[in-house]
TORLOMI-348019 format. One line per 10 residues: number of its first residue (from 1); for each residue x, z, y of C-alpha. Coordinates in nm, 2 decimals, always signed. Example, Ala and Ser with C-alpha at 12.3 -4.5 7.8 and 13.67 -1.06 7.14 Angstrom:
2
1) +1.23,+0.78,-0.45  +1.37,+0.71,-0.11
This chain:
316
1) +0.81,-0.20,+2.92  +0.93,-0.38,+2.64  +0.99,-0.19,+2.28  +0.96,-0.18,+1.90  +0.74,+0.10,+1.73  +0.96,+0.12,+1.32  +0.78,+0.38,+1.12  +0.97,+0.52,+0.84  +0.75,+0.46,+0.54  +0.86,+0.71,+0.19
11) +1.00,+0.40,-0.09  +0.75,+0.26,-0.34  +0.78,+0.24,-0.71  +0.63,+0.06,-0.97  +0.23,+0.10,-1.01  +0.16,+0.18,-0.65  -0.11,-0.04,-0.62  -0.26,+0.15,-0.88  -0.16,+0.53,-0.78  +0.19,+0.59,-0.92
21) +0.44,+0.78,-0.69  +0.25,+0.80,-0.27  +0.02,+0.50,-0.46  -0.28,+0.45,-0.22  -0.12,+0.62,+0.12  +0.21,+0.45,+0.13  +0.00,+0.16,+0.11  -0.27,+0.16,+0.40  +0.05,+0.35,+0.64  +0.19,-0.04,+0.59
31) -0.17,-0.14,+0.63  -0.14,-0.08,+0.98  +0.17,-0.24,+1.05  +0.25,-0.61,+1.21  +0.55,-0.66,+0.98  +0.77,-0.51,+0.74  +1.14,-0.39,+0.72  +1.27,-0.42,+0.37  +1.53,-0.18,+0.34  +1.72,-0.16,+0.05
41) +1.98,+0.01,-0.08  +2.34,-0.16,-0.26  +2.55,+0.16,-0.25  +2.63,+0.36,-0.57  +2.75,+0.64,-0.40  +2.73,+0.88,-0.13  +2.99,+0.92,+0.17  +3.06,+1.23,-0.01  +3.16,+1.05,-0.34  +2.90,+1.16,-0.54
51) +2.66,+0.98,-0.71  +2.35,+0.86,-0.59  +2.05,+0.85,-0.80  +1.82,+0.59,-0.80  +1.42,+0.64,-0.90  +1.51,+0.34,-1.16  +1.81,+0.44,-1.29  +2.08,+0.27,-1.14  +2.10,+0.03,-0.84  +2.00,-0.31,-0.83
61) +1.86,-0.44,-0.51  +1.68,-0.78,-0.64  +1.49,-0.59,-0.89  +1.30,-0.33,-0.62  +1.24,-0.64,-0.41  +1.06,-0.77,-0.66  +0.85,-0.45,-0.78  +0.78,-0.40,-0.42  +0.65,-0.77,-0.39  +0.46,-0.75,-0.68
71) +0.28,-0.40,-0.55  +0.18,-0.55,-0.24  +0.08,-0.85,-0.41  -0.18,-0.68,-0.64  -0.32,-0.42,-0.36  -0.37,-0.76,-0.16  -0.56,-0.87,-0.52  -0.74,-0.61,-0.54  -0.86,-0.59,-0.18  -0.98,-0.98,-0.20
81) -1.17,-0.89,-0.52  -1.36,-0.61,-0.37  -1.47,-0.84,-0.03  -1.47,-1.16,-0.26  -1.81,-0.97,-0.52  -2.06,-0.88,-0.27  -1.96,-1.25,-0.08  -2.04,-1.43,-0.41  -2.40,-1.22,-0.40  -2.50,-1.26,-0.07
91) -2.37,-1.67,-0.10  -2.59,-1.69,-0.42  -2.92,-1.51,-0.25  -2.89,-1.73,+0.04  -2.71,-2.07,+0.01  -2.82,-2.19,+0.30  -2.60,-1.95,+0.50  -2.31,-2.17,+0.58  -2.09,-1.90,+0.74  -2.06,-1.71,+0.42
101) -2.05,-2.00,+0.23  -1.77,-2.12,+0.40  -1.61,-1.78,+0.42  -1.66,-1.71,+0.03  -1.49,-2.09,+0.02  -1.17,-1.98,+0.16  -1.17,-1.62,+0.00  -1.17,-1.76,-0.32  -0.88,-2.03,-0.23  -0.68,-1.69,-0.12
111) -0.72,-1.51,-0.43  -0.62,-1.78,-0.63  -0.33,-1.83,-0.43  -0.25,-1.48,-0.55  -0.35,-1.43,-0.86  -0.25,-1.79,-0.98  +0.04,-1.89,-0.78  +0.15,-1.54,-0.75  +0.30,-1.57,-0.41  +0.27,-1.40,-0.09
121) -0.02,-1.55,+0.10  +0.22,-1.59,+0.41  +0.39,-1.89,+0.23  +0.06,-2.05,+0.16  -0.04,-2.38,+0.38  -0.36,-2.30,+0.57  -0.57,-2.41,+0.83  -0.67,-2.27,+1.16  -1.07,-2.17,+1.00  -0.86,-2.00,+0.69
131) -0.58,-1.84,+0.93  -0.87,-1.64,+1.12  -1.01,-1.54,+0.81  -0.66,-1.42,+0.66  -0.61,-1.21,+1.01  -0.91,-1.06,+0.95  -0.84,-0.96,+0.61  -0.50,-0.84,+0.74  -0.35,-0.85,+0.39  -0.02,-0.67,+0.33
141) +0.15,-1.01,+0.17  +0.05,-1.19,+0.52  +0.29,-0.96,+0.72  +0.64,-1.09,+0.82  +0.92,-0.94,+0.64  +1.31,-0.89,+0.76  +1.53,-0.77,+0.49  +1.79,-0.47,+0.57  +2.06,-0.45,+0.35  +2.19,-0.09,+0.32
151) +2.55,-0.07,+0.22  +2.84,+0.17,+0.26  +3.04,+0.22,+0.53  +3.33,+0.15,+0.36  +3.16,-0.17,+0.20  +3.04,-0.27,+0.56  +3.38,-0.24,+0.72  +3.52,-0.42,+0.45  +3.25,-0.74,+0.45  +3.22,-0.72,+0.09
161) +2.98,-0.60,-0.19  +2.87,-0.79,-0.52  +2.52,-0.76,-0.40  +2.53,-0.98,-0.10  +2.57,-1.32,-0.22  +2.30,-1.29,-0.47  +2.02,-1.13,-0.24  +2.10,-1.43,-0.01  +2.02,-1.67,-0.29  +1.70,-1.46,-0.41
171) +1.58,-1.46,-0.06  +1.63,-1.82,-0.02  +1.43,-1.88,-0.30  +1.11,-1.64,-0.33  +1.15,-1.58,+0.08  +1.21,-1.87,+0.23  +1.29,-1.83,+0.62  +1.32,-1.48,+0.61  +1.67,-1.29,+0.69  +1.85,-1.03,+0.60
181) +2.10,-0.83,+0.82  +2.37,-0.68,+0.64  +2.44,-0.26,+0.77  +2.57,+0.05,+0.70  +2.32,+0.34,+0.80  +2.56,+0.60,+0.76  +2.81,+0.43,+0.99  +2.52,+0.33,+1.25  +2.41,+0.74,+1.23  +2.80,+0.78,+1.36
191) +2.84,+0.52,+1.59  +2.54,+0.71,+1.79  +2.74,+1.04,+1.78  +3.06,+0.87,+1.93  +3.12,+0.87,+2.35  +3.08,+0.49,+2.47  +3.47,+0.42,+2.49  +3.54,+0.60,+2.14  +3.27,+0.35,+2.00  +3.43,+0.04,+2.15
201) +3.76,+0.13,+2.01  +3.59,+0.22,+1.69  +3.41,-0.13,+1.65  +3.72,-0.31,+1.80  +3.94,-0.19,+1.58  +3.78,-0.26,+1.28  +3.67,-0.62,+1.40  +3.27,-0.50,+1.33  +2.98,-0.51,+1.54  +2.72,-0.22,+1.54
211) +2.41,-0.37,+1.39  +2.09,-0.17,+1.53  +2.06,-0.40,+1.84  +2.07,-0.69,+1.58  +1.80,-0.54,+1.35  +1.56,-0.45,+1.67  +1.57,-0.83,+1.83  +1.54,-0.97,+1.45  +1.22,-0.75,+1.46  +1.11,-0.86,+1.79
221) +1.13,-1.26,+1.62  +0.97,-1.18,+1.30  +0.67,-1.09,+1.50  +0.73,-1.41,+1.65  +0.81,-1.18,+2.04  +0.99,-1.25,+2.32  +1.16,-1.13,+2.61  +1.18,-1.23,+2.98  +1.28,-1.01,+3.26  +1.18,-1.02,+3.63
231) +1.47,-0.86,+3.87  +1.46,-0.72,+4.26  +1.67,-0.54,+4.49  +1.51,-0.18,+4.34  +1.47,-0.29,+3.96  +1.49,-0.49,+3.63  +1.17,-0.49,+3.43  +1.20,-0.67,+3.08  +0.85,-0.80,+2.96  +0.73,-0.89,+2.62
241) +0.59,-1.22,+2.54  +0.46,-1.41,+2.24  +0.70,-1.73,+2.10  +0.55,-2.05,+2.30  +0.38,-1.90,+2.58  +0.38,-2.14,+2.87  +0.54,-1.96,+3.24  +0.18,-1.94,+3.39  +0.10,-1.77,+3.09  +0.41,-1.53,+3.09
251) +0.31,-1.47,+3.46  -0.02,-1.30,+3.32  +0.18,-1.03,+3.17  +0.26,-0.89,+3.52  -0.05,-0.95,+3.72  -0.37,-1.18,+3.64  -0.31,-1.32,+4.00  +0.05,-1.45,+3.91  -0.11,-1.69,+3.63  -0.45,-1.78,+3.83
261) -0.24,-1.88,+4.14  +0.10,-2.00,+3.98  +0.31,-2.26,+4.15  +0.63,-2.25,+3.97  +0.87,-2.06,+3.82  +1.29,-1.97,+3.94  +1.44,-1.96,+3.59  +1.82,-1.88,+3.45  +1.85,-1.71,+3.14  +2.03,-1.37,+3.08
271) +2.31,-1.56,+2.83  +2.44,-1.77,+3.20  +2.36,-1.42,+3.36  +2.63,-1.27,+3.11  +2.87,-1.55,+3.13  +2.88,-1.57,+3.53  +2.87,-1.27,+3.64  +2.65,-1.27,+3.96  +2.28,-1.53,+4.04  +2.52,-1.70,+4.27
281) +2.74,-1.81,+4.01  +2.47,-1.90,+3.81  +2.35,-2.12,+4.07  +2.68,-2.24,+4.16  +2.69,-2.38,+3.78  +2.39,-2.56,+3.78  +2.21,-2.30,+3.58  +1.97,-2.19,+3.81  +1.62,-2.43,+3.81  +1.30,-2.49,+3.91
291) +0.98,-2.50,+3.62  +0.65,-2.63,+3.61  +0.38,-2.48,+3.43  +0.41,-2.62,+3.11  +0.74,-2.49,+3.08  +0.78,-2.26,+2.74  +0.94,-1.98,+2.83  +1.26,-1.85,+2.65  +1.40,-1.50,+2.48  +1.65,-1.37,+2.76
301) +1.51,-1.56,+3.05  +1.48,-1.47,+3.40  +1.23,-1.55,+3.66  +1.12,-1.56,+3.96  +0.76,-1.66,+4.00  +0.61,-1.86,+4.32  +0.22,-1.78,+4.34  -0.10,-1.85,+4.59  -0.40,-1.68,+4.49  -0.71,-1.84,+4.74
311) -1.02,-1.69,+4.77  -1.33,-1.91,+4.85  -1.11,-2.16,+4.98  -0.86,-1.95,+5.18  -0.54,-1.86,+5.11  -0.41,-1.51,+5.13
């Protein structure tokens, strides 16, 4: 089954990396995350017309963006200094040890990347030797980031708030190739209380679209995931993928033997699906075809795959 595991992690204020506020423990609980949803806040009040406080005094979404970004940037410093000491020692009572050699090599390119640059290490250029040391250092600027913006309903219905524009420029220039989805929270908590043809009307009526679906397929992406499904007479399974696996590949998700004996893949994708109603239609359309194995599977496809598995020379 495919699915997305968000964990709701308290808000961080300035000096974290060094204690202030949860400090240390809001820290290593994003540790162990694959990416991070920035949510933050461009409402001044509450739904009840009161004012809501802020832990800096008043609201300003650009500036906690950047205290968070500079918190995870100096935890990440801080972590690289305490590998980067004892790698220097052992480098400097054995230089003839080319793996840590190499390894202090490309630790020290990383904090300087940090601590001189002062940018997040995932916009850094690196190569494949530094990318496997980075993934083992899992650093909390390497994650992948999608940006939430939180506004009032009334704001959201309307499609307007002073804030929007300019976090779309900041993003653009310190995040570059990172989103951010626009969304009320308040008027998602409703929308989930409403019967299915209330809800319709509701988003209908006010020309809107409910924005959870949106934020959990933007958080599939950002971990660079994909969909496909695989359909029978009984059931619809949806499997999850990584971006650029090849069908054979995407066949190994169900069943080793799918990928060790693939032939080809059936493929139509779930957007023709939509649009035609019925696989007949879809074939009828020209939408319906036949793929190799170096076909690269796509989010929202649908296949069928054709196997053999032999055994000593015998098919079964």
């Amino acid at each position: 089954p495919a699915f997305l595991t968000v964990v709701d992690i308290a808000g961080l204020v300035k000096g974290a990396a060094e204690g202030e506020g949860l400090g240390n423990a809001f820290l290593s609980h994003i540790n162990a995350t694959d990416a991070i949803f920035h949510v933050v806040r461009v409402f001044e009040e509450t739904a009840d017309g009161e004012t809501a406080a802020h832990v800096e005094g008043e609201v300003d979404p650009i500036r906690d963006l950047e205290i968070i970004a500079e918190e995870l940037r100096l935890k990440d410093v801080a972590y690289v200094e305490k590998i980067m000491e004892p790698l220097k020692k052992e480098v400097a009572r054995d230089g003839k040890a080319k793996e840590k050699k190499d390894k202090l090599e490309v630790t020290l390119k990383i904090y300087a990347w940090l601590t001189e640059t002062k940018k997040d290490v995932r916009f850094g250029d690196w190569s494949g030797k530094e990318i496997d040391i980075l993934n083992e250092y899992n650093l909390l600027t390497a994650k992948p980031c999608l940006y939430l913006v939180n506004m009032s309903e009334k704001d959201f219905l309307r499609k307007k708030n002073k804030w929007l524009v300019k976090l779309k420029t900041w993003l653009d220039e310190n995040r570059p190739g990172e989103r951010m989805i626009p969304y009320s929270a308040s008027l998602e908590a409703k929308l989930l209380t409403m019967e299915p043809a209330e809800r319709d009307a509701f988003l209908a009526e006010n020309k809107i679209t409910a924005q959870m679906g949106k934020i959990v397929t933007e958080g599939y992406h950002a971990l660079h995931l994909h969909h496909f499904y695989t359909a029978g007479a009984d059931e619809v399974k949806c499997w999850t993928i990584r971006d650029g696996w090849t069908a054979p590949k995407a066949a190994g998700t169900i069943h080793t033997d799918f990928e060790r004996g693939f032939i080809k893949a059936e493929v139509y994708n779930y957007t023709d699906f939509k649009e035609y109603g019925t696989e007949v239609a879809v074939k009828e359309a020209g939408k319906y075809r036949q793929e190799g194995k170096n076909y690269v599977v796509q989010d929202g496809d649908i296949i069928f795959f054709k196997f053999n598995v032999t055994t000593d020379g015998k098919k079964k």
